[in-house]
N, C-alpha and C positions, 0 to 999 in steps of 0.2 A: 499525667501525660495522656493515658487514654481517651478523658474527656475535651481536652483538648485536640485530640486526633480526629475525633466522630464531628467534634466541632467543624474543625476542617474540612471534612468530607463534606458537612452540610453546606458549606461555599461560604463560610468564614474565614475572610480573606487575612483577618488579623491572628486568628487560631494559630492558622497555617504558618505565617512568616514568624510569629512568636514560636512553634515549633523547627521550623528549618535553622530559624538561628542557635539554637541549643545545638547543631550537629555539625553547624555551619565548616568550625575548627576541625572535625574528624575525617570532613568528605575533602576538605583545603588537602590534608594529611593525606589520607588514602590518592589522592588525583596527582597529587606531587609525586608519591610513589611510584604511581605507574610512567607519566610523561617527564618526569623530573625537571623542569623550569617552573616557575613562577605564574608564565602569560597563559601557558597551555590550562595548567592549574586551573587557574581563576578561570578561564571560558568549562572548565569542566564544573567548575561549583554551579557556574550559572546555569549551563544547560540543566542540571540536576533540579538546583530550582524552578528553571521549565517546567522540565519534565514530570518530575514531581507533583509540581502546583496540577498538573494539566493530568496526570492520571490519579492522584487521590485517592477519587470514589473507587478503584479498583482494587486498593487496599484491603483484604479481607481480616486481618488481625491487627486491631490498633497496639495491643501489646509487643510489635514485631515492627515499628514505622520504623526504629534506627536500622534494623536488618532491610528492611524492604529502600531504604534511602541508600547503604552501601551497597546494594545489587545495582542500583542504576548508577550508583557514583564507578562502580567497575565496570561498569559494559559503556558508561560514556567515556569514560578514560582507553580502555579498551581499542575504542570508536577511532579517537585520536591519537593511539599510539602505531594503529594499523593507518593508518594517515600519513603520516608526517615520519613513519617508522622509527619512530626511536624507541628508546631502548629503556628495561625497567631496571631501578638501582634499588641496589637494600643498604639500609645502614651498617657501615664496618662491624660497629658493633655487635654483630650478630654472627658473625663469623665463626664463635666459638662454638653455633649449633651445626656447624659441619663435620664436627665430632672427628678430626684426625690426629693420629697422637705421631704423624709424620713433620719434625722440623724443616727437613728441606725442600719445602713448596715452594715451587719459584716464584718471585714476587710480582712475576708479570700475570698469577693466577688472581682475580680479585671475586668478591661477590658477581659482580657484573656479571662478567662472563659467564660464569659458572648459572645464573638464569638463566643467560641467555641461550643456553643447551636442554634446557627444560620445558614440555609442550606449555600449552595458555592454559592449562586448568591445574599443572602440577605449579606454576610460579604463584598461581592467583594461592592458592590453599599455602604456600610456604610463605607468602608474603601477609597473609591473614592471619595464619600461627604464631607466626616470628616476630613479623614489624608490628601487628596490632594486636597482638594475644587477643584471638579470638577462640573460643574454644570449639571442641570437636564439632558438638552438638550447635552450636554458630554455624560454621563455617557450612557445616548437613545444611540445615534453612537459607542460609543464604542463598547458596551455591545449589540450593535443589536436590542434592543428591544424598544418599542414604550416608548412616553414620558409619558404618564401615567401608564405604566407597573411601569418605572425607581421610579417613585414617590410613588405609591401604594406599592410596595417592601422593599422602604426604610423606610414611614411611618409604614408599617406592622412589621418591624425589630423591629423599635423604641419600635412601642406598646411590642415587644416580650420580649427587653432588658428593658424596665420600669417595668414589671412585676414579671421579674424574680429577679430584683432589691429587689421589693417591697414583696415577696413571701420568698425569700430568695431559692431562688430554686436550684441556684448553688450550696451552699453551701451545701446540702443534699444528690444531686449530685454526689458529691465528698468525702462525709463518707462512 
């Protein structure tokens, strides 16, 4: 993959699209996440291949192109979700990492909401953990920010999304 990435940079047009397609499926995944329809999605792969094609030579670590491809596939989704304001969904299934051992949550509490009480850099690292298992040390390069920021952010989220579980906060919220 490396050689093919320096490839790219050198304005090997074929390098390049042979490597965007390898990730093509993950940045679909990741862009659906955030804007959740289909059309938004697709204008957000595209942009990515824009953008992507168009800054390349900027790339400093070819070992790092799928991390450096998910930064710009989150701040173009990002782009459009501050746009068109909607809203970012997590899969059900994942609802067992809100860790409460409280049965009667009202069923009007879902993932959803419970992001959408969470600032843009605590949803982006819970949504990289959870829906993508990205690891800590991932999520630090991706996101920029040091390996105990990544971890303290995500732990803080947790505590915020257990609470509001357990409080019922959402749902008050939203009366």
């Amino acid at each position: 993959m490396i050689k093919l990435v320096k490839k790219a940079q050198r304005g090997n047009d074929k390098a390049f699209l042979k490597l965007f397609q390898q990730f093509e499926q993950d940045i679909y995944r990741m862009a659906f996440v955030y804007v959740k329809n289909k059309d938004d999605a697709l204008d957000v792969v595209q942009d990515v291949a824009y953008q992507s094609y168009k800054k390349i030579d900027t790339l400093r670590e070819p070992a790092y192109f799928k991390t450096w491809l998910m930064k710009i596939t989150m701040n173009c989704a990002t782009n459009v979700v501050r746009k068109n304001k909607k809203v970012v969904h997590l899969k059900p299934e994942y609802e067992e990492y809100l860790g409460t051992d409280d049965e009667n949550i009202p069923l009007s509490i879902s993932i959803q909401d419970l992001l959408e009480t969470l600032e843009e850099d605590e949803k982006s690292i819970v949504l990289l953990r959870f829906y993508h298992d990205f690891t800590f040390k991932e999520i630090s390069e991706l996101l920029e920010i040091p390996l105990g920021t990544a971890k303290s952010v995500l732990y803080r989220s947790l505590k915020k999304l257990r609470k509001q579980v357990r409080e019922g906060d959402v749902c008050e919220q939203q009366n």
